[in-house]
C-alpha positions, 0 to 999 in steps of 0.5 A: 500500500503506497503510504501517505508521504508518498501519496502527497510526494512529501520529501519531510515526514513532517506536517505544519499544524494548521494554526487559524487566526493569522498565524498560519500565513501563506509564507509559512505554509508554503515555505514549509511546502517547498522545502518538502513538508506539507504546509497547512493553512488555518482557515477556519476563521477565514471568510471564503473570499479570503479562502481563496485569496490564501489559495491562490497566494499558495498557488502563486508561492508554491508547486508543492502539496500543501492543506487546508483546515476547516472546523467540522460543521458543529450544531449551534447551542442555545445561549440565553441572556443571563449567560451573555451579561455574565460573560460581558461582565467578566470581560468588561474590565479588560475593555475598559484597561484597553479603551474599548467599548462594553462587550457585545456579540457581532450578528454572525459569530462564524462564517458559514461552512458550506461556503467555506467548503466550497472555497477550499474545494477552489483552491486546490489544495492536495489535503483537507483537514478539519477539526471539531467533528465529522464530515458528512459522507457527501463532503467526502465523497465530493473530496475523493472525486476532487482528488483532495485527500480528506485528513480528522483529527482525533483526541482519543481512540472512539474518534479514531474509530469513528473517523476510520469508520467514516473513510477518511484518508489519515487522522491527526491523533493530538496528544494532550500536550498539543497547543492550541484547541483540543481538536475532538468532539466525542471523548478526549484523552488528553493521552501522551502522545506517543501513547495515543499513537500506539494505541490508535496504531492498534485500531485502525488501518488508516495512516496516523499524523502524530501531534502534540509536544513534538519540538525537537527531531528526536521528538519526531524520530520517537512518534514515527517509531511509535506508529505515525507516518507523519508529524504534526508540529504547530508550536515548533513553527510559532516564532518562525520568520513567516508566521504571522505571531503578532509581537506580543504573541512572541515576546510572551513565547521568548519568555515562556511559562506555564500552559494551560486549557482554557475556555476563557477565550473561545469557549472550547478547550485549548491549550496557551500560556496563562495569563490574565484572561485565562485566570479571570474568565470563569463563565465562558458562552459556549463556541463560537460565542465566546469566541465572537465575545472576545475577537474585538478584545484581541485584536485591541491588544495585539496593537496595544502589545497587551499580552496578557490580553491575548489567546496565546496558543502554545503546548507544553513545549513552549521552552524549546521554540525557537526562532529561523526561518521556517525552512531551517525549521523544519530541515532541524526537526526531520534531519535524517528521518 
């Protein structure tokens, strides 16, 4: 069976995680493209017409395979108003120290799936990877008869189960120590990874991209040996020259510190370096409220330089990010292998 590097012509056994919110930038993903890893670009946040500006950046950037990464299409919860004041009120303070208005949910919370899906469809890319949940089998099917490899992600092994049930062509299984959102939507383990891996190893014959904590080659050397053909490394590429990290983002990871999971800023679990928000936020609106209740906050702080203020995505690895191209990056974390 021809494996899945060989599938997507990949020289590196390596995959950039798919990190929405800018930081993922074309430069990034295809400077890890070029140089034979599969970038990934974050669109999940993304409207469709800049879905397609991103692709065709890509386009023009690279002739390497690269990915896309999209949220599953998730039911809308009910929120009520009590909830709403109560999350607006924890987040007054924070508006107040950066000169903004009182908090208020926009009209729109997310740009719409379907349209998202059909940008993504336009732009070509070798793989699409998606988070939260399952694809239908019409997505699918419409993804095979593209020629687009269809790539889930898994947190514990009833996901794996599920997702080879569906016939999707990989699975990302993320460890606990992954930065970023838990990327599952049925039972997280929060396993090691290494262990996760192993596990999912023995209940599904679909190719495993490891991911989380993976910082350095002996890292990636050791998810390989455990059962992933490919790596998955998000934090590794945060300080890289092409990430789109704004520099209060990457002043706070040059110090590093304590990680935690968090709802404060989402309302889905993820895992950043603590600070104010994530210690003072207590009644987060559920996804993709929460999110849209603190999008205007984040962007205020990240022109004020306001880290504490910021969604700072990182793993357990925070320690060993290191700054480069991300071209050399990547060659550092697979030499060898």
């Amino acid at each position: 069976m021809t494996s899945l590097r060989e599938r997507l012509g990949l020289r590196l056994p390596l995959v950039l995680a798919p990190m929405a919110g800018g930081i993922s930038t074309p430069a990034l993903v295809a400077a890890v493209s070029e140089v034979g890893g599969l970038g990934s670009l974050g669109a999940a946040y993304l409207t469709p017409e800049q879905v397609r500006q991103a692709g065709a950046e890509l386009h023009r950037l690279t002739s390497r395979p690269w990915a896309i990464n999209l949220f599953a299409p998730q039911p809308v919860p009910q929120i009520t108003l009590p909830q709403v004041q109560a999350a607006a009120a924890e987040l007054a303070p924070f508006h107040a120290e950066l000169g903004l208005p009182a908090p208020a949910l926009p009209q729109t919370p997310e740009p719409d799936f379907a349209e998202q899906f059909a940008a993504a469809l336009a732009c070509r890319p070798a793989a699409l990877s998606f988070t939260f949940g399952r694809l239908g089998a019409a997505h699918l099917a419409e993804l095979r008869g593209r020629g687009i490899l269809s790539i889930g992600t898994a947190t514990g092994l009833e996901e794996v189960r599920q997702l080879t049930a569906d016939g999707v062509d990989a699975v990302v299984v993320q460890g606990g120590a992954a930065g970023g959102h838990r990327g599952g939507w049925a039972h997280d383990e929060q396993a090691g990874t290494l262990a996760l891996v192993r596990a999912a190893r023995a209940v599904t014959h679909l190719p495993l991209l490891a991911a989380g904590g993976l910082m350095t080659r002996d890292d990636v050397a050791a998810a390989l040996a455990a059962g992933a053909e490919l790596a998955q490394c998000g934090t590794a590429f945060l300080l890289a020259d092409e990430a789109g990290t704004s520099a209060p983002y990457r002043a706070a990871l040059a110090r590093g510190g304590e990680t935690v999971l968090t709802r404060a800023f989402s309302g889905r679990p993820a895992r950043g370096l603590k600070n104010a928000v994530t210690e003072g936020v207590a009644y987060p609106l559920p996804s993709p409220y929460q999110n849209a209740l603190t999008r205007a906050m984040r962007a205020a702080a990240a022109q004020a330089g306001r880290p504490d203020f910021l969604s700072l995505w990182a793993g357990t690895g925070v320690g060993q990010v290191r700054p480069g191209p991300a071209a050399e990056l990547a060659r550092q974390l697979t030499a060898g292998l």
